[in-house]
C-alpha positions in Angstrom: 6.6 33.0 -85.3 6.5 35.5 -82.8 5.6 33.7 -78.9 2.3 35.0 -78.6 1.2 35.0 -82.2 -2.6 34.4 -82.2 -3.7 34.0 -85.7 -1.1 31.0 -86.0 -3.7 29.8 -83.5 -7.1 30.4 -84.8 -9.1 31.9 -88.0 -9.0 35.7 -86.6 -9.3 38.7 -88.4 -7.3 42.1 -87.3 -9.1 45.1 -88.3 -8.1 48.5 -89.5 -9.3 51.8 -87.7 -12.4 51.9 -90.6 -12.9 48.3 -90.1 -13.3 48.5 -86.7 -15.2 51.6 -86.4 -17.6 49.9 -88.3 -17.8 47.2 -85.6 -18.3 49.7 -82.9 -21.8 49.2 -82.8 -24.0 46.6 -80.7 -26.2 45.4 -83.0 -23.5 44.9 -85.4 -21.2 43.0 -82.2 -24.5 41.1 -81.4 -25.2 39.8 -85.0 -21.3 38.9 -85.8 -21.3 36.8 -82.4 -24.5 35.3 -83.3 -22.8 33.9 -86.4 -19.8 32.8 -85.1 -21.7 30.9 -82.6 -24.6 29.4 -84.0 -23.4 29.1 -87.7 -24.8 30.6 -91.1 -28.0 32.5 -90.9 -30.5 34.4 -92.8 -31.3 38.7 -91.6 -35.0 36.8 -90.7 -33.2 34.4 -88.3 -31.2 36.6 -86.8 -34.4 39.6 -86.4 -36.3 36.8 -84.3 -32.8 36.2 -82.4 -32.5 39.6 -81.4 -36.2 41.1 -81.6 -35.0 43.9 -84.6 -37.1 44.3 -87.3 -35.9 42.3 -90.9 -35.0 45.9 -92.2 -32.5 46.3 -89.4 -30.6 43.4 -89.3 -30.3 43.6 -93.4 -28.5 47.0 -93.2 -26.5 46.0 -90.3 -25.4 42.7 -91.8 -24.3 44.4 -95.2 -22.3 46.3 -93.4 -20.6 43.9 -91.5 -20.2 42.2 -94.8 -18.6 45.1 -96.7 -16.1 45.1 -93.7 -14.7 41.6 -93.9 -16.8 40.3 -90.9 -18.8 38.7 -92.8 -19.7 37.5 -96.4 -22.9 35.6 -98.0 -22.7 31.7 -97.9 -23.1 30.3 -101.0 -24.1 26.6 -100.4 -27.3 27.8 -98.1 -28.5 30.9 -100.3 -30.6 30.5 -103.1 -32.9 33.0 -105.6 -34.0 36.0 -102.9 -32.7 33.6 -99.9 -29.6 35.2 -98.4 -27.6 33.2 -95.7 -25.1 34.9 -94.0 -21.8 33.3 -92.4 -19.1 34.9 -90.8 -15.4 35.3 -92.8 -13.8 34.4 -89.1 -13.8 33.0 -85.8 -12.0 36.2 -84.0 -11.6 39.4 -83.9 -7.9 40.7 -83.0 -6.7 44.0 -82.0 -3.1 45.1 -81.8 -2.4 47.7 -79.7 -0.2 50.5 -82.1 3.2 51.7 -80.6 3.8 55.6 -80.3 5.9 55.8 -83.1 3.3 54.7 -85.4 2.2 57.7 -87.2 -1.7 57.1 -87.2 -1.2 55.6 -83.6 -4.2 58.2 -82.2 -6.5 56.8 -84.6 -6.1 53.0 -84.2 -6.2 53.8 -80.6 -9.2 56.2 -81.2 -10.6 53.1 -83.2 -9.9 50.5 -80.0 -11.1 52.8 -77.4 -15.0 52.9 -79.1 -14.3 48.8 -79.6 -13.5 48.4 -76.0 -16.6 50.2 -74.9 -19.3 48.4 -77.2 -17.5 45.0 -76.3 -17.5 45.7 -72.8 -21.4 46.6 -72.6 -22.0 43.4 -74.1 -20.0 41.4 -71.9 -21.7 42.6 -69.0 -24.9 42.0 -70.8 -23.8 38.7 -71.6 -22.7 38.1 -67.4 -26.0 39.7 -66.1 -28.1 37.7 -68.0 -26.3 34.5 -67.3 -26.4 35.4 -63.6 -30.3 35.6 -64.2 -30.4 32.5 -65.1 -28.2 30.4 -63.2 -30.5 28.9 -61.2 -32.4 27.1 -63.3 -28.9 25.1 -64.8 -28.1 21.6 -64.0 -26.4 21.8 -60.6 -23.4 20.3 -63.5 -23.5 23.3 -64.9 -24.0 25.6 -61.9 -20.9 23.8 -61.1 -19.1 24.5 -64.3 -20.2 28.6 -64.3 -17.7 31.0 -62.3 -17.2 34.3 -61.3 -14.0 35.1 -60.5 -11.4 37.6 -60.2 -7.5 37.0 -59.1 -5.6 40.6 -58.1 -2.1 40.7 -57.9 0.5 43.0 -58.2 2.3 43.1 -61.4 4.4 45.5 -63.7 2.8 46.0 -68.0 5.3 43.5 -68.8 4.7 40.8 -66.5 0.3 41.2 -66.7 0.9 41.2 -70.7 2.8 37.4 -70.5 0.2 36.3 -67.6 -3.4 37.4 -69.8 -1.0 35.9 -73.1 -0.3 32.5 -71.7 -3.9 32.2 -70.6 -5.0 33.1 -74.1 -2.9 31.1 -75.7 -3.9 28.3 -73.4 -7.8 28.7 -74.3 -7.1 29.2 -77.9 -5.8 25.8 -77.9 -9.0 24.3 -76.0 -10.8 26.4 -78.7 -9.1 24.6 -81.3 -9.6 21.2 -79.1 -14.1 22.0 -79.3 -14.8 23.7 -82.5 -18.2 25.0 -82.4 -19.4 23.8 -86.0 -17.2 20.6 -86.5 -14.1 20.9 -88.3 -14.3 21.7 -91.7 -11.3 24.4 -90.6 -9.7 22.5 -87.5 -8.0 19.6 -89.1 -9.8 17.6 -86.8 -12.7 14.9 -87.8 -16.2 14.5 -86.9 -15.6 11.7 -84.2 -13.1 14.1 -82.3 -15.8 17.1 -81.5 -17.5 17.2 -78.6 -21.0 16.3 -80.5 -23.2 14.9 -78.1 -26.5 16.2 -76.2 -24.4 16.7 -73.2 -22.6 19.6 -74.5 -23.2 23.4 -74.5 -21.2 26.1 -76.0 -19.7 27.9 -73.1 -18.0 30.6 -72.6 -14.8 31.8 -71.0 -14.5 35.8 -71.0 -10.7 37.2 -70.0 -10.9 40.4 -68.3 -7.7 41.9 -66.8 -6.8 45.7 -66.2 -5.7 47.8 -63.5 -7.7 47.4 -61.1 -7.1 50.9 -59.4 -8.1 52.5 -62.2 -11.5 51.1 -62.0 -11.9 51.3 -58.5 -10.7 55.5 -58.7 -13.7 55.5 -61.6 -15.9 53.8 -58.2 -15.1 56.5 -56.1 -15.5 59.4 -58.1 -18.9 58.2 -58.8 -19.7 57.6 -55.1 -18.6 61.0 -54.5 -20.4 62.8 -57.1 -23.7 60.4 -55.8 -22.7 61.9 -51.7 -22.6 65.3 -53.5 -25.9 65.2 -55.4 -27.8 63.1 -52.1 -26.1 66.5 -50.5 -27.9 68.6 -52.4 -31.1 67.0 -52.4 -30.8 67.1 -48.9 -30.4 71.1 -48.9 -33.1 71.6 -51.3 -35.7 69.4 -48.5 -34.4 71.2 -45.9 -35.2 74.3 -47.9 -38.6 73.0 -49.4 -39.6 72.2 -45.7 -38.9 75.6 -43.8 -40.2 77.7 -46.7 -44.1 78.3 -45.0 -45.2 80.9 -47.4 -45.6 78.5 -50.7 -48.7 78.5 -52.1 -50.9 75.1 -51.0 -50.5 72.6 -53.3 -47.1 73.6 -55.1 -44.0 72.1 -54.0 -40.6 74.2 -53.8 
């Protein structure tokens, strides 16, 4: 076993480019996390979850289901009742080498992954921060937002962000979020009781300059345009001869 292999940790699937192209969508990312969360689920359920229409959700969860993402659970369905429930607890990407020889399109494939995820992980932080006032001051407590720069070479970021994985993979497996029917663990040793919530720990790490350089160009090209708009005032505001009532 490799040191930081994580599907000896955890029920994961690692798509192909198709496979993951397919997932590059945020319904789809929405409805997939939906199931992995809060368990099996019928395209009903899961339009009142999200505010789609029944139509929508049904096409987007047959396609996540002739991707592997998902599949039809059959215990809970039953004549036209369909109950969805997702194949896995994880989606893993592996990041090709250079040598690979379709290396630009699994990193095609990750690049439109990364976006969609990333869109929904903000959406995910803005609401929480929405509603953090109205937690227990436990779990106001609990809730963070935090960031920890330092400076690092490829190597020695990839074995920190690992080692933290790794680390939370094991809680994962330590507070299953639907018992342990694939944990090994019985009922007595999940964390069951009214007190709990499922929460969240998202790990974000990348160069930070990078995203600050992304900052600056877009404060720039804002100065630029709030440039411009002042010209075309001043403009608007010396030019006497417009007709009343029209603006330059």
């Amino acid at each position: 076993m490799e040191e930081h292999d994580f599907s000896s940790k955890i029920d994961s699937i690692t798509p192909n480019p198709e496979q993951l192209r397919a997932l590059t969508h945020p319904i789809r990312l929405r409805l997939l996390g939906l199931l992995r969360i809060d368990g099996p689920q019928t395209a009903t359920d899961l339009a009142h979850r999200t505010g789609l229409n029944t139509g929508s959700t049904s096409y987007h969860l047959r396609m996540l289901a002739k991707y592997g993402f998902i599949e039809k659970d059959e215990q809970l369905s039953a004549g036209r009742k369909l109950v969805w429930r997702a194949s896995n607890t994880s989606t893993v990407t592996n990041t090709p080498t250079r040598q690979e020889a379709d290396a630009d399109v699994q990193l095609d494939a990750m690049y439109g992954f990364q976006q969609v995820v990333a869109a929904e992980y903000s959406r995910q932080m803005i609401a929480a921060t929405e509603h953090w006032r109205t937690l227990s001051p436990e779990w106001q407590d609990a809730s963070t937002l935090s960031d920890f720069p330092m400076r690092l070479t490829a190597q020695q970021a990839h074995t920190i962000t690992h080692k933290i994985a790794a680390l939370l993979l094991d809680e994962m497996r330590d507070h299953p979020l639907h018992g342990s029917e694939s944990t090994g663990h019985s009922e007595s040793d999940t964390d069951t009781d009214a007190d709990t919530e499922v929460f969240t720990i998202q790990l974000l790490g990348f160069p930070l300059m990078v995203a600050m350089q992304d900052e600056d160009r877009a404060d720039q090209h804002g100065d630029a345009q709030d440039g411009a708009t002042r010209h075309s005032r001043d403009r608007s505001a010396g030019d006497e001869n417009l007709p009343e009532g029209e603006e330059g």
